[in-house]
Structure formats: structure tokens, C-alpha cells
N, C-alpha and C positions, 0 to 999 in steps of 0.2 A: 504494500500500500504506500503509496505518495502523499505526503502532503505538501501543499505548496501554500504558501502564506502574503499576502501582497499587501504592501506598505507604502507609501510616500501619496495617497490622494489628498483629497481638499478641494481649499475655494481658492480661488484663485482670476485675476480680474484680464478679462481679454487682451490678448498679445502676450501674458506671461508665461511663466514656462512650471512644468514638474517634471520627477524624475521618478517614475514609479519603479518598486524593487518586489521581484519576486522568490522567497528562497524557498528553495525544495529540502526535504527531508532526507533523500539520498543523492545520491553523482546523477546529473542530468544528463551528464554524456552518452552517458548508451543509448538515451532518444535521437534521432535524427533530426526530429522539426521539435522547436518550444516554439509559442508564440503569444502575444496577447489579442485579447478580443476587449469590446468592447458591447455594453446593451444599454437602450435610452430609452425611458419610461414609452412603453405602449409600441416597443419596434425588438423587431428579432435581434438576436446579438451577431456582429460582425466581425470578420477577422480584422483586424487593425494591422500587424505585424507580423514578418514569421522570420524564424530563421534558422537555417540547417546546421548539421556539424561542421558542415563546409564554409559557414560563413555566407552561404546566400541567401539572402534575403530579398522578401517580396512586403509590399505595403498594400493595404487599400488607396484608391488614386485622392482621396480624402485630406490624407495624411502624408503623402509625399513629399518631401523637402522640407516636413515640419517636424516629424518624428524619426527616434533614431531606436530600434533595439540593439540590444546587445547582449549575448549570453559570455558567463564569466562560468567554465566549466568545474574550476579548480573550486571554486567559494560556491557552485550549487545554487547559483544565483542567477537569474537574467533581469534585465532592466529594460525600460522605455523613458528614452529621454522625449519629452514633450514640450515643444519650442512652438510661438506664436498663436497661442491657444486661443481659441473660436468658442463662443457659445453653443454651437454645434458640436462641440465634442463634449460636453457635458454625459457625462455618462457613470453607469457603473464597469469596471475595466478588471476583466480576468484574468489573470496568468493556464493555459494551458502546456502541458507536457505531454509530447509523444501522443498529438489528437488523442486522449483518454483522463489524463489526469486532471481537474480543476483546483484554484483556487476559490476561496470567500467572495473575492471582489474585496473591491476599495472604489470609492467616490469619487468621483472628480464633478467638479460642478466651476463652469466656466461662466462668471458674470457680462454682463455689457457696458 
């Protein structure tokens, strides 16, 4: 069993920035893909970010040149750095491992 635990949401006022962290229970490395999603009151949840052992990575076009993940294999941790933030991205934000594992969530709520 996994747990993954996700930290760093809030409030936060349009154009700022967060850095969401998510840390897993055991070595995320043996997963291929981690990624974060994201879900906003009354809408299915989206992939936001992904990114492989390989270091490739895919964004929703939402989020492109605004958001950066990063997974840190050694410390069991991946992040979402979250730059120029939109009232539209207001959400609740998952951490996902190896499509199977979920996180709590964490808040983000982006003012005007």
C-alpha cells in the first residue's frame, strides 16, 4: 500500500505562485509515470502534469509555461511548481502514482 500525502496548497492572489509537494510512503521509482491532477467544484478531475522515469513530461495545454513538475526519486517526493496563477486553476490538486495510487488533495484557491 502507498500513501502519498500532498502539502504546500492555499490562497493565494492571481499571478502568484505555489509549490505543491507530494511525498510517498515508499521509493516512487519503480513507477514509470507520477503525476498531479487537479478537480474544480462540479467538473471531473484532470491530469495537470505527468512525468516519467525518463524525465518526460506532458502538461494539460492549461498549464503550459506556467507549471513545472518535478519528481525527486531519492527523497520519494514529487512537486508542482505553480507560477502565474489564474482563478481558473482554483482547484483541489492530487498527487497520483503509477495511475493507481492517490493522495488526500490539498486546496488551492486562486483569488482575483
Amino acid at each position: 500500500q502507498v500513501q502519498l500525502v500532498e502539502s504546500g496548497g492555499g490562497l493565494v492572489q492571481a499571478g502568484g505562485s505555489l509549490r505543491l509537494s507530494c511525498a510517498a510512503s515508499i521509493s516512487i521509482a519503480r513507477f514509470n509515470a507520477v503525476a498531479w491532477y487537479r478537480q474544480a467544484p462540479g467538473e471531473q478531475r484532470e491530469m495537470v502534469a505527468r512525468i516519467t522515469t525518463g524525465d518526460a513530461t506532458n502538461y494539460a495545454d492549461s498549464v503550459k509555461g506556467r507549471f513545472t513538475i518535478v519528481r525527486d526519486n531519492a527523497n520519494k517526493r514529487v512537486y508542482l511548481q505553480m507560477n502565474s496563477l489564474k482563478p481558473d486553476d482554483t482547484a483541489v490538486y492530487y498527487c497520483n502514482v503509477g495511475n493507481t495510487y492517490w493522495g488526500q488533495g490539498t486546496q488551492v484557491t486562486v483569488s482575483s
